[in-house]
C-alpha positions, 0 to 999 in steps of 0.5 A: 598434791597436799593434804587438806584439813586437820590430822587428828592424833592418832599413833605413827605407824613403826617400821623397818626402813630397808636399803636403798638405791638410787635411780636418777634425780626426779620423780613420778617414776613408773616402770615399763610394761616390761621392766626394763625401763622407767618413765619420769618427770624431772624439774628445772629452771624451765619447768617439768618435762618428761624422760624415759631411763634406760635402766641397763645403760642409765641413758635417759631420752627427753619426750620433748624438746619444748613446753612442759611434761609431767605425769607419765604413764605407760602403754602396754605396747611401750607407748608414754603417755602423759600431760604437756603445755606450750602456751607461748601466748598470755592467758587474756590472747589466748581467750581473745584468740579462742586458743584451744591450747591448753593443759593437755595429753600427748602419746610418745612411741618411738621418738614421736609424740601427738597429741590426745586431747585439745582445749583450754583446760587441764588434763593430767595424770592419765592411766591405761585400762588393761585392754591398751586402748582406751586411758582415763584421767584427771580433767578440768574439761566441762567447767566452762560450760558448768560456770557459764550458769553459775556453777562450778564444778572440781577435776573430774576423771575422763576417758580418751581412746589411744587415738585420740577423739571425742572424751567422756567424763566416767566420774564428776562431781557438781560441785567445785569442792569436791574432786576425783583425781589421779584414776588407776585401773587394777590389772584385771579391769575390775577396780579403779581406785583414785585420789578424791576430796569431798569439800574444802577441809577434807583430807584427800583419800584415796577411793576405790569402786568397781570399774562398773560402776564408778558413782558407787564408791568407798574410801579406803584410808580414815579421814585423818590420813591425807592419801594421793596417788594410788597405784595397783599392784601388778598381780594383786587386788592390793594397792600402793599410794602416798600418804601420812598419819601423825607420827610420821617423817613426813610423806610416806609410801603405804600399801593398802590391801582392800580384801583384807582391810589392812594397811602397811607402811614402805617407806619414806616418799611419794608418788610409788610404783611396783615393777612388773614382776612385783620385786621392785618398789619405785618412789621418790623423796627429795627430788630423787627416783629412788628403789627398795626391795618390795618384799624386804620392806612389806615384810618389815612393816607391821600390818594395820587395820585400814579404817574403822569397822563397818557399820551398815546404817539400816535401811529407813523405818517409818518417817520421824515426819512428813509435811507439805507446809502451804505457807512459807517460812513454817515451823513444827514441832521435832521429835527424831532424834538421831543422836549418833545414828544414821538418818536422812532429810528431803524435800521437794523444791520449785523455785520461781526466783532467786534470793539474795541470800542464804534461802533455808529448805528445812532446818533441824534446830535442837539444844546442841546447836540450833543449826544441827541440821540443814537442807538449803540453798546457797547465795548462788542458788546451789543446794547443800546438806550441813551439820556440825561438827562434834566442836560446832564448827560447819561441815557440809556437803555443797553442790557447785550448780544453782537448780534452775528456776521453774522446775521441781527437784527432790534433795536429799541429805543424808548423814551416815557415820563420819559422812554427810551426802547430798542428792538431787533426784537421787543422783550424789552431787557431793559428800563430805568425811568430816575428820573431827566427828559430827555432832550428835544431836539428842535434845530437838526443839523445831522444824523450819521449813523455807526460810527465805525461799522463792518458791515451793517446799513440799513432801518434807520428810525425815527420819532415822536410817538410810532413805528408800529409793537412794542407793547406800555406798558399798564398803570395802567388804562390798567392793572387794568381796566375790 
C-alpha cells in the first residue's frame, strides 16, 4: 500500500534502533499461535507465494505448487489462511465464460488447502475473530453489482466462516474513494482496527471501532501521517502498524496505544507482528523478514502523543436557517457563520431526471470563496458534502452511487475539526480527513438552493454543532474507554 496526499511538516520522531537478526528473505511475516513458526510472502520472477518457516530447523514448506499467494495469516489451530490466484485464462474469456476465478482466499492445514471464497473479485489480507471460526477481510465482492446502476464502491471488509459458504460485508462505503482494508481483531473480541482512506487525497490511517459496532469508528493516526497494516498486540489493547511522518528514513514500525493516546516508533520497516508471548518484534524492510527485541526497542522509543486533543463538537442549537424554496434555483440571504467550528447542511431531494452536469442542493457562497460550502450532485447523480480547503483547493466527501430517480432522500453534510461527513437518511456513506486544514468561513454572502436540479429541494437547514438525529463519531477516549 502507499501512502496518498501530502505529508505536512511536522518533526520526525527520534529513536534508538536496537539489533537485529535476520529471519529469511520475504515479507508480511506472522507468528504461529504457538510461536514456533512464522508464515510469510516471498516474491519471484513468478510472482508471490506463500511458505511456512520452521523457526527451530529454518526448513520452509510452500502452501502452493502454482498460482500466486500472499497475505497470511494464522488460525488458532494452526491453520494458514490466505489469498491466492491461478487465472490461466485473459481477463476478456474469463468474462465471456462467466469465470468465478478470481482473487480469492484458500485455508492450508496439514499440507492441504481449499478454498474459502469464489468470484471474480479480489479478496485479501484475511484476519481470524478470536473464537477461530469465522475471519474477516479486504474484498472487492458487491462492485459489480453497485457498478451496474452507476455507482461505484472501494475494498470493503467482509466475513467468511472457516468453512467457507455464504460472505457478509461487516463494513462498506458507497463510494469508490473511500476503502477499508487490512481488519485485524484485538485478542479479546473487542476492537477491530483496520487500514482506511476517505477520498483521493487522503492519507491512509489507520481506524479503529469497537468490534460491535464497526460504522462507529475513529482514527487513530493524524492525517498527515500516511499508516497501513495495524496489527494488535497479543495481550494488550495496544496496536503495531506501518507508517511514516516527515523526519523519517522511510517506512517505519509505530506502536499505537489507543487507552493512552500515545504513539512510539520501533523500527525501520513494514508490515509488523509480535510473537505470542509478546518478546518478538517481526517486520521486513528490503525484501528481507527481519526481529528485534520488542521490549528493548519500545523502551528506546520516546512516547508521543497519538493525535490532536479531542475536541467534542456540541450538539446543534437552533437552526442558522430553515427553508423550503417552491421554486428552483432560489437565493437567500446567510448569516451562519462557522468560521472554525462545527456545523452542518441538509436538505430533502426527489428527483425526476438526471442532469447533464453538476446539479447544486444547497451552496453556501461568503467572501473567503464563493464555493465555502456544498450539498450537490455529481455528473453521474451521486451525492456529495464539499469545502475547501484553508489553500481554496477542493475537498470533499463523495459517494460513488447515484440516488435513484422518484424517491425522497435526506443528505446531510456535516464538518467537524479537520473532517468532512456525508449522510443519506442518516446512514455515513463517506468521510474525508483533510490534511492541510479547512477553510474558515467568517464573512457570508447567500444561500443557493437547487442549481440545475431536476426535481425537489426541501426543508433546507443548517446551523452550527453537530445535527440531531445523526450519531457523532466516538473518539479515542470513547472507544477505549470502559
Amino acid at each position: 500500500m502507499r501512502a496518498r496526499g501530502v505529508v505536512a511538516a511536522v518533526v520526525g520522531l527520534s529513536f534508538a534502533a536496537c539489533a537485529e537478526t535476520k529471519l529469511i528473505d520475504g515479507a508480511h511475516g506472522v507468528f504461529s499461535p504457538d510461536g514456533t513458526r512464522v508464515a510469510f510472502q516471498s516474491t519471484d520472477k513468478d510472482g508471490p507465494r506463500v511458505g511456512v518457516l520452521t523457526l527451530a530447523t529454518r526448513a520452509v514448506t510452500w502452501l502452493e505448487r502454482r498460482g500466486k499467494s500472499a497475505y497470511p495469516a494464522w488460525g488458532p489451530d494452526g491453520s494458514v489462511v490466505y489469498a491466492f490466484l491461478d487465472a490461466p485464462e485473459t481477463a476478456w474469456a474469463a468474462h465471456h465464460d462467466g469465470s468465478r476465478n478470481g482473487c480469492n482466499l484458500r485455508l492450508w492445514k496439514d499440507g492441504a488447502a481449499r478454498p474459502l471464497t469464489a468470484g471474480r473479485w479480489r479478496d485479501y489480507a484475511p484476519s481470524f475473530l478470536p473464537d477461530g471460526k469465522t475471519l474477516v477481510y479486504s474484498s472487492t465482492e458487491g462492485e459489480a453489482n453497485i457498478s451496474a446502476s452507476g455507482g461505484q464502491r472501494g475494498a470493503h471488509i467482509r466475513a467468511v466462516s472457516v468453512t467457507g459458504g455464504v460472505t457478509r460485508a461487516v463494513l462498506a462505503f458507497e463510494s469508490s474513494q473511500t476503502a477499508a482494508v487490512q481488519p485485524s481483531f484485538s485478542p479479546n473480541g473487542r476492537f477491530l482496527a483496520w487500514a482506511h482512506i476517505g477520498a483521493f487525497r487522503d492519507n491512509w490511517s489507520i481506524a479503529v471501532a469497537r468490534a460491535s459496532a464497526p460504522n462507529a469508528f475513529c482514527r487513530l493516526t493524524p492525517p498527515e501521517m500516511p499508516a497501513y497494516a495495524p496489527r494488535w498486540l497479543p495481550n494488550e489493547q495496544c496496536l503495531v502498524c506501518t507508517a511514516c511522518r516527515e523526519g523519517d528514513p522511510g517506512w517505519c514500525v509505530y506502536l499505537l496505544d489507543g487507552a493512552r493516546k500515545e504513539m512510539r516508533r520501533l523500527a525501520v520497516g513494514e508490515n509488523p507482528s509480535v510473537s505470542p508471548d509478546g518478546k518478538t518484534l517481526l517486520y521486513d524492510r528490503d525484501g528481507q523478514l527481519l526481529t528485534t527485541d520488542f521490549a528493548a526497542a519500545r523502551a528506546a522509543a520516546p512516547a508521543f502523543p497519538l493525535s490532536q486533543p479531542e475536541a467534542l463538537p456540541p450538539p446543534a442549537g437552533t437552526p442558522a436557517f430553515m427553508l423550503s424554496p417552491t421554486k428552483l434555483p432560489a437565493t437567500f440571504p446567510l448569516g451562519m457563520v462557522p468560521g472554525d467550528e462545527a456545523f452542518y447542511v441538509s436538505c430533502e431531494v426527489k428527483l425526476e431526471g438526471r442532469s447533464k452536469d453538476v446539479a447544486t442542493l444547497v451552496r453556501g457562497t461568503y467572501k473567503e470563496h464563493p464555493l465555502a460550502f456544498q450539498l450537490y450532485l455529481n455528473d453521474k447523480g451521486a451525492p456529495a458534502f464539499a469545502m475547501r480547503q484553508a489553500d481554496g483547493l477542493y475537498a470533499g466527501a463523495i459517494s460513488g452511487k447515484p440516488l435513484p430517480l422518484k424517491r425522497r432522500y435526506t443528505l446531510t453534510g456535516v464538518r467537524a475539526g479537520n473532517a468532512l461527513h456525508l449522510y443519506v437518511d442518516g446512514q455515513l456513506v463517506a468521510n474525508r480527513l483533510v490534511t492541510q486544514g479547512i477553510l474558515a468561513p467568517h464573512q457570508p454572502v447567500r444561500l443557493v438552493v437547487g442549481n440545475n436540479v431536476k426535481g425537489e429541494v426541501r426543508n433546507v437547514t443548517g446551523g452550527l454543532g453537530w445535527p440531531t438525529g445523526i450519531a457523532r463519531p466516538p473518539t479515542v477516549s470513547e472507544i477505549f474507554g470502559e
